[in-house]
DRENBA-56980 format. One line per field, with one value per residue (C-alpha): residue number from 1; residue in three letters; x negated, y negated, z negated. Coordinates in nm, 2 decimals. Layout:
N
nr [NUM,...]
rest [Ala,...]
east [X,...]
north [Y,...]
up [Z,...]
//
This chain:
521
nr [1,2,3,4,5,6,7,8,9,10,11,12,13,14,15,16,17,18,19,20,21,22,23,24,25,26,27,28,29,30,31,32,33,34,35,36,37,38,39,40,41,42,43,44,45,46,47,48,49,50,51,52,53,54,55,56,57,58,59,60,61,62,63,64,65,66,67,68,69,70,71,72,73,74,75,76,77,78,79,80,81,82,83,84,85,86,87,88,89,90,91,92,93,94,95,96,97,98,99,100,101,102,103,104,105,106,107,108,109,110,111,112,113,114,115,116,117,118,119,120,121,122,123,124,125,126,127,128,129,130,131,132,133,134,135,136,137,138,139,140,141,142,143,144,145,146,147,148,149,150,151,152,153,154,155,156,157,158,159,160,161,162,163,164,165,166,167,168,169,170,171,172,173,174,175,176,177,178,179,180,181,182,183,184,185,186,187,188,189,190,191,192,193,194,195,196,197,198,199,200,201,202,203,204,205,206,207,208,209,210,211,212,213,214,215,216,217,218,219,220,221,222,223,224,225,226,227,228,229,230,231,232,233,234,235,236,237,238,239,240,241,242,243,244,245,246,247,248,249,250,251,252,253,254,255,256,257,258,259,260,261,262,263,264,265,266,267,268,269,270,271,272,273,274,275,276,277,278,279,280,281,282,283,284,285,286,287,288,289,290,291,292,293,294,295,296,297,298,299,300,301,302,303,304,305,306,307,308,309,310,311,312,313,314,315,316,317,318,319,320,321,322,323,324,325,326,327,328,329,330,331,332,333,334,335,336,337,338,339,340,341,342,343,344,345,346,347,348,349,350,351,352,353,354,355,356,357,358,359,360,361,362,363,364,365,366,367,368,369,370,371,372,373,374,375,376,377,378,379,380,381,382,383,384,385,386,387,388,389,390,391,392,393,394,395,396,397,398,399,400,401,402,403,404,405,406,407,408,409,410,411,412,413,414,415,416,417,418,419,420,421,422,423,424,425,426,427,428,429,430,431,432,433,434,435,436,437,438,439,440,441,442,443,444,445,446,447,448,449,450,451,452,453,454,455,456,457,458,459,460,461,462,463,464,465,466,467,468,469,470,471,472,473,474,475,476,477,478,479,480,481,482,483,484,485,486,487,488,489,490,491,492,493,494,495,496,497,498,499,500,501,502,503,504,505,506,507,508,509,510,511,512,513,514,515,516,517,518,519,520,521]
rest [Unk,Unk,Unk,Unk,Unk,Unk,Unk,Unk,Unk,Unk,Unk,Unk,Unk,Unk,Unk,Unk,Unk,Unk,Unk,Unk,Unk,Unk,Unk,Unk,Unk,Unk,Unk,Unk,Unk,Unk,Unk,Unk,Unk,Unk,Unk,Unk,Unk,Unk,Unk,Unk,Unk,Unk,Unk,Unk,Unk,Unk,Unk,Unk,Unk,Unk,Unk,Unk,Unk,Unk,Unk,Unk,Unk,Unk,Unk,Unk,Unk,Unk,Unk,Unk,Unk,Unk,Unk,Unk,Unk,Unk,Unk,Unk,Unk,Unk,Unk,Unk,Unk,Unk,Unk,Unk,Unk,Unk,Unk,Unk,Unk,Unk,Unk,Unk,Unk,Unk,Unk,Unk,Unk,Unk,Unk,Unk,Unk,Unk,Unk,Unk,Unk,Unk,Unk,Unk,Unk,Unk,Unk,Unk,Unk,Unk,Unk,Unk,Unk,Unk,Unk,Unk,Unk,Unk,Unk,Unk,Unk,Unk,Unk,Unk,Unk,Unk,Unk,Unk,Unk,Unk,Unk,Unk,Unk,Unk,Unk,Unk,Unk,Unk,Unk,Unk,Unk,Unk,Unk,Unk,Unk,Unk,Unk,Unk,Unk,Unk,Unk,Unk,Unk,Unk,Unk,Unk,Unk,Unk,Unk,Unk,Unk,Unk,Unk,Unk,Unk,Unk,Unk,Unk,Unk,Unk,Unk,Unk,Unk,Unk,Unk,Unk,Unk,Unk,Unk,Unk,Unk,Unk,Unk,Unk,Unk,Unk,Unk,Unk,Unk,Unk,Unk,Unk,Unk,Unk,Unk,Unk,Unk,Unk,Unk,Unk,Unk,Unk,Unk,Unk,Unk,Unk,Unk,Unk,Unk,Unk,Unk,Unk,Unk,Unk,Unk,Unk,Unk,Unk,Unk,Unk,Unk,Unk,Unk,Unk,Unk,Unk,Unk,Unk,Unk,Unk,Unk,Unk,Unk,Unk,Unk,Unk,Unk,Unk,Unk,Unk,Unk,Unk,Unk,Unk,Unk,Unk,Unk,Unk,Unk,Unk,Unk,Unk,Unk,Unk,Unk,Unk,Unk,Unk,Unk,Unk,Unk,Unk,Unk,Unk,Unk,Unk,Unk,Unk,Unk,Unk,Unk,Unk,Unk,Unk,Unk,Unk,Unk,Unk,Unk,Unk,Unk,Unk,Unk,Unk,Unk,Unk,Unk,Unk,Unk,Unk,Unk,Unk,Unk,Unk,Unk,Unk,Unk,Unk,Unk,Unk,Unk,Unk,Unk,Unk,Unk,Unk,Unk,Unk,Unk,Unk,Unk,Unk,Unk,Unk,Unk,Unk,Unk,Unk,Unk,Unk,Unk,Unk,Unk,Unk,Unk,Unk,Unk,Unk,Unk,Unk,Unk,Unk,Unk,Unk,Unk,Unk,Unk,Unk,Unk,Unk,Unk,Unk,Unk,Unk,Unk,Unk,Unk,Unk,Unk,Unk,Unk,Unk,Unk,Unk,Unk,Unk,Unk,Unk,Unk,Unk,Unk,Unk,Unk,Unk,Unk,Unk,Unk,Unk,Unk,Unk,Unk,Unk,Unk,Unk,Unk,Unk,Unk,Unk,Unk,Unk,Unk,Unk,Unk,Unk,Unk,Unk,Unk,Unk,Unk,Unk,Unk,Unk,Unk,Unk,Unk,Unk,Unk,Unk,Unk,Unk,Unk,Unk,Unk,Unk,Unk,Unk,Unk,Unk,Unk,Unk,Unk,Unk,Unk,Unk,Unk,Unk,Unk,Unk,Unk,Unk,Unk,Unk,Unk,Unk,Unk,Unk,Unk,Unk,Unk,Unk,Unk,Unk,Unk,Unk,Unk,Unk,Unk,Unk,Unk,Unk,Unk,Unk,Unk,Unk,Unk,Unk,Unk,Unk,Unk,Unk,Unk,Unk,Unk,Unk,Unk,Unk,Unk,Unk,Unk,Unk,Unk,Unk,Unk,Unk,Unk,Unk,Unk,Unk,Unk,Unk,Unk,Unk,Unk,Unk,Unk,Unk,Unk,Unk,Unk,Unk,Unk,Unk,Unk,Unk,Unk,Unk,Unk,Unk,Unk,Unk,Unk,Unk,Unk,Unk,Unk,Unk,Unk,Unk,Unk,Unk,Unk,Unk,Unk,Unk,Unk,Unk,Unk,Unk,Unk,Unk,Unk,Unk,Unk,Unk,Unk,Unk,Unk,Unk,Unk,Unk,Unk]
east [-1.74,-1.41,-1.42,-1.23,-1.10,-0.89,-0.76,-0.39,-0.13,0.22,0.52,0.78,1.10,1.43,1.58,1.88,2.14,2.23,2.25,2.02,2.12,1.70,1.45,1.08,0.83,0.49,0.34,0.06,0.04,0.27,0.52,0.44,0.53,0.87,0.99,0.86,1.04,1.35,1.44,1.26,1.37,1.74,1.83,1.86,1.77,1.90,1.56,1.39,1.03,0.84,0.50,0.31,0.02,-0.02,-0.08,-0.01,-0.23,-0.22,-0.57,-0.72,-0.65,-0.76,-1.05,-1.29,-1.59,-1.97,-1.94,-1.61,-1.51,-1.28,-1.40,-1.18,-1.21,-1.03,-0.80,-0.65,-0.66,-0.41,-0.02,0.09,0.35,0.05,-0.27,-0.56,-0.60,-0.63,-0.87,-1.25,-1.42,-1.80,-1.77,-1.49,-1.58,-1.35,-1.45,-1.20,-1.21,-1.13,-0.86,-0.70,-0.73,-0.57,-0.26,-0.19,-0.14,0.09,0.30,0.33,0.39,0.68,0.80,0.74,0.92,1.10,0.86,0.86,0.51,0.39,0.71,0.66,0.98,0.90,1.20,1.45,1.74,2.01,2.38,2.56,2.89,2.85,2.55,2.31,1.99,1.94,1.62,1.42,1.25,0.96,0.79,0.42,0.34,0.66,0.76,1.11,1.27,1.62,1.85,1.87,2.10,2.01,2.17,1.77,1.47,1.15,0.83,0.54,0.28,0.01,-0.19,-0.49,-0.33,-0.44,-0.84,-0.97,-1.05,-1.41,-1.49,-1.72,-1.70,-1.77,-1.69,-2.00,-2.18,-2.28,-2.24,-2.00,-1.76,-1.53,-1.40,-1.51,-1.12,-1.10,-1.44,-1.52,-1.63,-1.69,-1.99,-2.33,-2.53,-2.83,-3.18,-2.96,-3.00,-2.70,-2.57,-2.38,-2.09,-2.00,-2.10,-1.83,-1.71,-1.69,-2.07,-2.20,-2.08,-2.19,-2.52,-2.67,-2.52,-2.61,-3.00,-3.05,-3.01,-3.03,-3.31,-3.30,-3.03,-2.97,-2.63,-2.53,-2.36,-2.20,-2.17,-2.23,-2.11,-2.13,-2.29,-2.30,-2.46,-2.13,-2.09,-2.16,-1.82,-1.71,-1.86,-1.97,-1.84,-1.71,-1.52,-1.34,-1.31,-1.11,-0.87,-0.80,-0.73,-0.64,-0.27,-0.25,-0.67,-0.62,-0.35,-0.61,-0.87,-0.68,-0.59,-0.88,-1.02,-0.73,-0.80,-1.15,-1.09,-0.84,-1.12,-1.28,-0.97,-1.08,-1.38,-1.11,-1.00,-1.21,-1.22,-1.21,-1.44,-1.69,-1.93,-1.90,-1.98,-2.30,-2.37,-2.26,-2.48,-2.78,-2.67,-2.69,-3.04,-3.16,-3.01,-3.12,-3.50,-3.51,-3.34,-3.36,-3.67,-3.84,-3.81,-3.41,-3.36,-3.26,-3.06,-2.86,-2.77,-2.44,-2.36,-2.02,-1.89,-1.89,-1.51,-1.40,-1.48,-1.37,-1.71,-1.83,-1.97,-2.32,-2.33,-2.66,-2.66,-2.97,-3.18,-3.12,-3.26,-3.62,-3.57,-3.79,-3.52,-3.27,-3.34,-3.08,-3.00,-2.82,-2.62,-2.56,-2.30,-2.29,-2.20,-2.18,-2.26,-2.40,-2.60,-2.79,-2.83,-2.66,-2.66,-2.64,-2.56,-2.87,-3.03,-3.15,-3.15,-3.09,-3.11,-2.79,-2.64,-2.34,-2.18,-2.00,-1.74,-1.67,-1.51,-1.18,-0.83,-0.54,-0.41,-0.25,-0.05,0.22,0.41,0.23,0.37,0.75,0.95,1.25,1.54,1.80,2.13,2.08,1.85,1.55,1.18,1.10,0.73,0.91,1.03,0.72,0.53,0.84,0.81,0.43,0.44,0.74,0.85,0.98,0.70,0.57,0.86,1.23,1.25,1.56,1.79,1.67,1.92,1.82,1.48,1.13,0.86,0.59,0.26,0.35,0.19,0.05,0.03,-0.30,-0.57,-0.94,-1.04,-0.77,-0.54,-0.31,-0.13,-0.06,0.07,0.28,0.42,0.55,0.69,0.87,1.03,1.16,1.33,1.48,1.66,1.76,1.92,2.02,2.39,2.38,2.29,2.53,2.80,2.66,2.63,3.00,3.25,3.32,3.41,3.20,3.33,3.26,3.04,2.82,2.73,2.39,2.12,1.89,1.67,1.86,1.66,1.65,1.46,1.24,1.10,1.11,0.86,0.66,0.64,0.46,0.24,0.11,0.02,-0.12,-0.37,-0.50,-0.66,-0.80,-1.12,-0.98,-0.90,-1.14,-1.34,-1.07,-1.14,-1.43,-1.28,-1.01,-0.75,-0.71,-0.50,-0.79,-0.54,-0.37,-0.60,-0.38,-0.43,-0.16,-0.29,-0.37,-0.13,-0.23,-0.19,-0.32,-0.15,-0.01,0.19,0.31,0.40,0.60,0.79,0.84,0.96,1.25,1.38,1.62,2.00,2.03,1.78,1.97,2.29,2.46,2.76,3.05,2.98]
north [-0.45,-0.40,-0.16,-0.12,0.18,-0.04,-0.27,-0.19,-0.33,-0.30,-0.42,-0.57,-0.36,-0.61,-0.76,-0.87,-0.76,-1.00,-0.68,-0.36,-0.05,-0.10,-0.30,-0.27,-0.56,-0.42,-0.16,-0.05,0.31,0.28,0.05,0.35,0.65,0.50,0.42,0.72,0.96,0.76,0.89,1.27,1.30,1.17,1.11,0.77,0.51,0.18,0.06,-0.23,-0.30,-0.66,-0.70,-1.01,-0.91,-0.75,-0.41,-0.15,-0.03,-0.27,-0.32,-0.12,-0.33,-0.67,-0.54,-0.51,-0.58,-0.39,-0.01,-0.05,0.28,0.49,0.62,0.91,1.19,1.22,1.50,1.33,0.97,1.09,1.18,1.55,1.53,1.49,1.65,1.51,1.86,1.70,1.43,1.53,1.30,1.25,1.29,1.33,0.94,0.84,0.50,0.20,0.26,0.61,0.56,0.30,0.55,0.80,0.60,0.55,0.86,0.93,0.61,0.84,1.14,1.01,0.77,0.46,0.22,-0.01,-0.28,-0.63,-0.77,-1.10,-1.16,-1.22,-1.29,-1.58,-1.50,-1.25,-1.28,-1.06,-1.10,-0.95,-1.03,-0.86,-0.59,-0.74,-0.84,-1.17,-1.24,-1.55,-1.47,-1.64,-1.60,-1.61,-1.76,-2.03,-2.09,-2.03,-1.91,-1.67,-1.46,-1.13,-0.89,-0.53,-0.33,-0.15,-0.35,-0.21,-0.41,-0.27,-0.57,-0.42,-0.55,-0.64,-0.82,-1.21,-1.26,-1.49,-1.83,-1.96,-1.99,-2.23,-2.60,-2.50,-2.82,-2.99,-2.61,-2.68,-2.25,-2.02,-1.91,-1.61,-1.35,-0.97,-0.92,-1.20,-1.13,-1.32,-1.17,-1.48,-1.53,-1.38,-1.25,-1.21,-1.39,-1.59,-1.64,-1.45,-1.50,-1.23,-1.33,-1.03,-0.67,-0.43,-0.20,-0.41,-0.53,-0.25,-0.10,-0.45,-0.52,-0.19,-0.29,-0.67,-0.62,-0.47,-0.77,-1.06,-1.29,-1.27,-1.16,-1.30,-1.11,-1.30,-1.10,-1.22,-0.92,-0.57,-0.23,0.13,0.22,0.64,0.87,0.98,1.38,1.57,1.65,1.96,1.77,2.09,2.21,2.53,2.32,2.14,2.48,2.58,2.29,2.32,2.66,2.84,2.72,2.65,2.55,2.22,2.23,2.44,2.21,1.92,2.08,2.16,1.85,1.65,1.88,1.77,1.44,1.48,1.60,1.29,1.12,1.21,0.98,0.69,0.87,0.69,1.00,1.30,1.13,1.03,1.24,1.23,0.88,0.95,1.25,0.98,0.71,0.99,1.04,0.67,0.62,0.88,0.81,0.39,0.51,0.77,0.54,0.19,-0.05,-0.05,-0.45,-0.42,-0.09,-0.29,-0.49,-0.26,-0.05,-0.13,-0.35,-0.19,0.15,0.34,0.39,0.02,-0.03,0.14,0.35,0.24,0.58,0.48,0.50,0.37,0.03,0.13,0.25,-0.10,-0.29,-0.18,-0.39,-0.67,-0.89,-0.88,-1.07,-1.00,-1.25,-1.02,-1.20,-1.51,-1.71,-1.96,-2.27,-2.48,-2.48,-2.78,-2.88,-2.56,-2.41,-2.21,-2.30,-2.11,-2.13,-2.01,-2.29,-2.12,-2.26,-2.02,-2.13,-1.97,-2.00,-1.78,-1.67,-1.38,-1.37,-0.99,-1.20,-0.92,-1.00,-1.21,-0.86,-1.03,-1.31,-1.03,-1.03,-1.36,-1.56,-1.42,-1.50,-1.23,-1.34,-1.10,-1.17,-1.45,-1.64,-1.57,-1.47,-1.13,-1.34,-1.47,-1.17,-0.98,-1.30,-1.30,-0.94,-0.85,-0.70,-0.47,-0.24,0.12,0.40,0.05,0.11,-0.03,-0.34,-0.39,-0.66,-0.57,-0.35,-0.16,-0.29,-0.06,-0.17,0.06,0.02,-0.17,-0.29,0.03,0.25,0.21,0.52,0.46,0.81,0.95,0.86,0.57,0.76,1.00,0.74,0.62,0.92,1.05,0.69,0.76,1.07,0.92,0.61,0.86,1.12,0.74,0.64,0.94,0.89,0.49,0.60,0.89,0.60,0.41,0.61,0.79,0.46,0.22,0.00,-0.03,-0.18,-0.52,-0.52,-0.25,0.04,-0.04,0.18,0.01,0.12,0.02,-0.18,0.07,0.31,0.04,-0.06,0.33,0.37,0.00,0.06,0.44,0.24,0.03,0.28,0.54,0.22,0.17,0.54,0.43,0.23,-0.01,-0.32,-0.22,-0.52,-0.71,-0.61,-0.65,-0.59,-0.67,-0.38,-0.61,-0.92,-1.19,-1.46,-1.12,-0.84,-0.61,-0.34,-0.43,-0.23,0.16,0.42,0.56,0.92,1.15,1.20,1.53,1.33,1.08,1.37,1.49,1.21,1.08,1.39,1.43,1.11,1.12,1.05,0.85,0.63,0.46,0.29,0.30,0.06,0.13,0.43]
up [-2.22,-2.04,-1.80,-1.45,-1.56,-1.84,-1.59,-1.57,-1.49,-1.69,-1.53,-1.80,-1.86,-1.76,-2.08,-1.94,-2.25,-2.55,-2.76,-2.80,-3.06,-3.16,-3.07,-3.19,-3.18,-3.13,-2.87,-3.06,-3.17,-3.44,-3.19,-2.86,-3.15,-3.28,-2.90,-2.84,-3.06,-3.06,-2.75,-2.78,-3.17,-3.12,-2.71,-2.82,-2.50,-2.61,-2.71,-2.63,-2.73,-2.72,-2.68,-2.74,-2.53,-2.13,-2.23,-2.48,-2.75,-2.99,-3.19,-2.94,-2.63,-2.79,-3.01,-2.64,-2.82,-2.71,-2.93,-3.05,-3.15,-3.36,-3.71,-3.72,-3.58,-3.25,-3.28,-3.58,-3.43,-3.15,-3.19,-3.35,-3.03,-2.76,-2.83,-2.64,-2.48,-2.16,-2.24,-2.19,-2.45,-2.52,-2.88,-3.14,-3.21,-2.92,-2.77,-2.71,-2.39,-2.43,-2.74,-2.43,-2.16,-2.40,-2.51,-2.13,-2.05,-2.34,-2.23,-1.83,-2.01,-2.18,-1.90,-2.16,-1.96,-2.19,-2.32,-2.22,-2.24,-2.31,-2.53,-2.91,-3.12,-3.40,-3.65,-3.74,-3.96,-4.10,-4.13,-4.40,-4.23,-3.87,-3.98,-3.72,-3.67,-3.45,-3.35,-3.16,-2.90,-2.68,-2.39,-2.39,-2.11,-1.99,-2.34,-2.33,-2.50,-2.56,-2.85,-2.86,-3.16,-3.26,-3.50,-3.60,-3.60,-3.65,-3.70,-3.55,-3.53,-3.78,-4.01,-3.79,-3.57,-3.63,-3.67,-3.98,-3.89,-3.92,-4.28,-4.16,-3.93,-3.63,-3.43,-3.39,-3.26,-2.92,-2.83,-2.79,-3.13,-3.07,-3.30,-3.22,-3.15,-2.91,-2.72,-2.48,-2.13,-1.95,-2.22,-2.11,-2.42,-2.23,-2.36,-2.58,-2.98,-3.12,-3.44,-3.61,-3.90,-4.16,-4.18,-4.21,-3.93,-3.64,-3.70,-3.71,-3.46,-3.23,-3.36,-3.22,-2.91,-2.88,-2.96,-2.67,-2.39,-2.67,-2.73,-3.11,-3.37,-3.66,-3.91,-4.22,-4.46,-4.79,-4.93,-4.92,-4.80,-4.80,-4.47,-4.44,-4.23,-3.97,-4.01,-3.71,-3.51,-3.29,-3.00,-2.79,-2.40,-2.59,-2.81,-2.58,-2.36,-2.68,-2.71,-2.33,-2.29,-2.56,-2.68,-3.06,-3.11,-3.05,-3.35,-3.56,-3.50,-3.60,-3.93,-4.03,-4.00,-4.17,-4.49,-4.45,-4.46,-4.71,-4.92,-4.93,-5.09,-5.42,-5.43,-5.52,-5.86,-6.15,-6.37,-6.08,-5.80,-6.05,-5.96,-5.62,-5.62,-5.76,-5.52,-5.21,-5.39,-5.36,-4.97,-4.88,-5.06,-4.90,-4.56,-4.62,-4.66,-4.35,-4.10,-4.24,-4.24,-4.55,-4.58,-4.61,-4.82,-5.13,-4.94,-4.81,-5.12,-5.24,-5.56,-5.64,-5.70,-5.36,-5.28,-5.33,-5.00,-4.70,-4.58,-4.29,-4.03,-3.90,-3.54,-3.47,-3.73,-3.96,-3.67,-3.51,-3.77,-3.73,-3.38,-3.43,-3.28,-3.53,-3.86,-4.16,-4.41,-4.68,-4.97,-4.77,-4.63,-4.34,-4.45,-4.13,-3.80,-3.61,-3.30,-3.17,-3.54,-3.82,-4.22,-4.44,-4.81,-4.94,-4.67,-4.39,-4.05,-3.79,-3.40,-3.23,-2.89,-2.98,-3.31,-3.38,-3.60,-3.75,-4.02,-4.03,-4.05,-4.22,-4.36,-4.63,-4.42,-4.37,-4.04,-3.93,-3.77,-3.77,-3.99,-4.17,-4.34,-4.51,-4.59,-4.82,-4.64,-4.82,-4.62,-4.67,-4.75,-5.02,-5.14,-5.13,-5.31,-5.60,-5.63,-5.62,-5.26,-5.36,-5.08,-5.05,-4.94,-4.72,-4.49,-4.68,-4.86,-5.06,-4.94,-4.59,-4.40,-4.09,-4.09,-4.08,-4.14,-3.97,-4.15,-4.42,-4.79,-4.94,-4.65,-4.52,-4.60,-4.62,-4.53,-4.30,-3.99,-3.97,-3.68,-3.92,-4.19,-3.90,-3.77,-4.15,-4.17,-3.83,-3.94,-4.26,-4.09,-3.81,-4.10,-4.22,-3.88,-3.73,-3.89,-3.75,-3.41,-3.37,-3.44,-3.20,-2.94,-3.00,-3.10,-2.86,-3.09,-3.43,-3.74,-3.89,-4.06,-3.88,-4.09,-4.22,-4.44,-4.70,-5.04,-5.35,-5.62,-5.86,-5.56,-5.50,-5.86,-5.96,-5.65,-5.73,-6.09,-6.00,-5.72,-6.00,-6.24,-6.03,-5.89,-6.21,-6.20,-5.85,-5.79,-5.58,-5.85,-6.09,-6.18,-5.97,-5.66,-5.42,-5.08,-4.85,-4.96,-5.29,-5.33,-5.53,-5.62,-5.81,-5.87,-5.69,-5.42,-5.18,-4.89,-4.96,-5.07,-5.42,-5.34,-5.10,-4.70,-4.76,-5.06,-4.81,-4.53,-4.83,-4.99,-4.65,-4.47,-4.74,-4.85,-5.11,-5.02,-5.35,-5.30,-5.05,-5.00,-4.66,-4.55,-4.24,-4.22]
//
């Protein structure tokens, strides 16, 4: 649950200009780091950030449900620029409310003032003729709405941003329906019959919560996943002493633990992991029979190779199911929900006064709802439909000057940091603007059009073409796909990057002159 302690209150920057140098929709981690280093990387201040939400924080503020937790280790789930010497954490498995309290005090440190909140802007469009971006946007709350221009605009939204739907009628349920990213607090889950939707990250991280005030639990999953034992983390008072006090530990400490999870990355490779999926297969039977209930062991061993899915860290999950509350109905779907009861496809009836939904994300719905247009008109939707989710490094699309996408297709890692991801993807776009800026900043009077920076096409199918053959050595679309990383109308993986982090620090940290084409400068 929320506690006081997250109660804040942000006060809106004024947006009274027609025209910023950059604007960033999305204060999220990815959204705070860009404004962020704008300003410490290149003294650049005309920024402007929107925020469709009250707060910062992104995922983290709106996902308030009971456990929610980080599954990276703390020291690497925090920015390289501001170490969380300062933050006395239970464990390295930093809690939402922690993760929240955390990004605060980064937003004071760095005097974060410049974000408008409870603003969301619904299109964006390019002009080829004055070098622009002019974008739409809306207030929240009243409606209205108003026009602003930018010559950079960086998209910060993230993927997991819009919750699936029901897959399921849920108009005739006389309970309560909300998604574990839109919790409801107003909603008691005391002696009630709880109903739990899905089993990946966010369920099991609730369902050891929930048992304990419920009634009865009942969690439908439709398919399976590969539920680990979570590693022991440098948890202890001397460890902490360590980070606090002695300067540079903190940075040791968070290198050594990025090459460790680095070292899991290998797993993926058909051919080089093979054998550590076995070994991991071995782990989790293991792991199933000492903390699982004997009744469920087969149903929770996976049915796919380990690695197609993102692993999910037990942090209490198996031990929960020997409560004799919770009832799971593995390999099933719900079909509808009516009355006081449940369906399911397999036609069990289950009596509910709430349902959970950890039914994940519309990943795939890129950017939804805005809307981008380049020059000619066309969606940047479009384009990534037309061209098989075609992008440069996840951050450049061709035909789309000055824009940056943060966290784009392809970027996403399954066993590291996506602050990380972010951060490299930062430093590339700033090498990339640093000569725009400086113009900025030093002539009064820019020409028409104004000078712009974008991927050529042959940059961007070089890049697309090596995507797509280093997937195919991965295990992600083998046998099509089995979880949300891969595209099942095409087969493809459209949401992790193919190699390793250390290869994306590198790529990203020297882009190549020649793979871009700049104008007015």
């Amino acid at each position: 649950m929320v506690s006081e302690k997250q109660v804040i209150t942000q006060s809106s920057a004024v947006d009274d200009k027609d025209h910023y140098g950059v604007i960033i929709l999305g204060a999220g981690v990815s959204g705070l780091a860009a404004n962020i280093q704008l300003k410490r990387k290149l003294g650049f201040t005309d920024v402007l950030c929107y925020e469709k939400s009250n707060d910062i924080g992104g995922t983290w503020n709106a996902n308030r449900y009971p456990g929610a937790a980080c599954d990276i280790p703390f020291s690497v789930y925090s920015f390289s620029f501001a170490p969380p010497v300062e933050h006395s954490v239970g464990t390295q498995w930093a809690s939402q409310p922690e993760i929240m309290s955390y990004l605060h005090s980064v937003q004071r440190k760095f005097d974060v003032k410049n974000i408008v909140f409870g603003t969301l802007c619904t299109e964006a469009s390019y002009s080829r003729e004055t070098g622009l971006w002019t974008l739409k946007i809306k207030d929240v709350k009243t409606g209205v709405e108003r026009v602003r221009t930018c010559n950079i605009f960086i998209s910060a939204v993230g993927g997991l941003a819009n919750p699936n739907l029901p897959p399921f009628n849920v108009d005739d349920f006389e309970g309560s329906v909300f998604h574990s990213a839109e919790w409801d607090q107003s909603v008691s889950l005391k002696d009630k019959d709880v109903v739990v939707v899905g089993n990946g990250c966010s369920a099991a991280q609730i369902v050891p919560e929930l048992v304990k005030d419920v009634k009865s639990l009942t969690q439908i999953a439709r398919s399976r996943q590969s539920i680990i034992r979570r590693p022991k983390a440098p948890d202890s008072k001397v460890m902490y002493w360590l980070r606090k006090y002695v300067p540079g530990f903190g940075y040791l400490l968070r290198a050594l633990i990025f090459f460790i999870l680095e070292s899991f990355f290998l797993i993926s490779d058909i051919t080089k992991g093979a054998k550590k999926r076995e070994k991991t297969l071995e782990e989790m039977d293991k792991y199933i029979k000492d903390t699982a209930p004997q009744k469920y062991w087969d149903d929770l061993k996976p049915d796919f190779d380990v690695a197609a899915k993102r692993r999910v860290f037990d942090s209490g999950y198996y031990k929960s199911l020997n409560d004799p509350k919770i009832t799971l109905l593995q390999d099933d779907s719900v079909v509808n929900a009516k009355g006081d009861q449940v369906i399911t496809k397999n036609g069990v009836k289950v009596k509910a006064d709430i349902i959970v939904l950890c039914t994940g994300f519309r990943v795939r719905d890129f950017l939804f709802p805005l809307k981008i247009y380049n020059g000619e008109g066309v969606s940047l939707q479009d384009c990534l439909k037309e061209n098989k989710v075609a992008t440069f490094r996840g951050t450049c699309v061709q035909d789309f000057p000055n824009y940056f996408w943060l966290m784009g297709p392809n970027t996403a890692t399954g066993h590291s940091s996506v602050i990380f991801t972010s951060e490299c993807q930062i430093t590339m776009m700033l090498k990339l603007i640093k000569p725009i800026l400086r113009k900025i900043s030093q002539v009064k009077l820019l020409p028409v059009p104004a000078p712009s920076v974008e991927v050529t096409a042959e940059a961007q199918a070089r890049y697309n073409a090596d995507v797509r053959k280093e997937m195919k050595n991965k295990v992600w679309e083998k046998d099509g796909g089995v979880s949300w990383y891969v595209d099942q109308e095409t087969g493809l993986c459209t949401t992790l990057y193919p190699w390793s982090q250390v290869h994306f620090w590198w790529k990203a940290s020297w882009p190549k002159e020649s793979d871009f084409k700049r104008l007015g400068m």
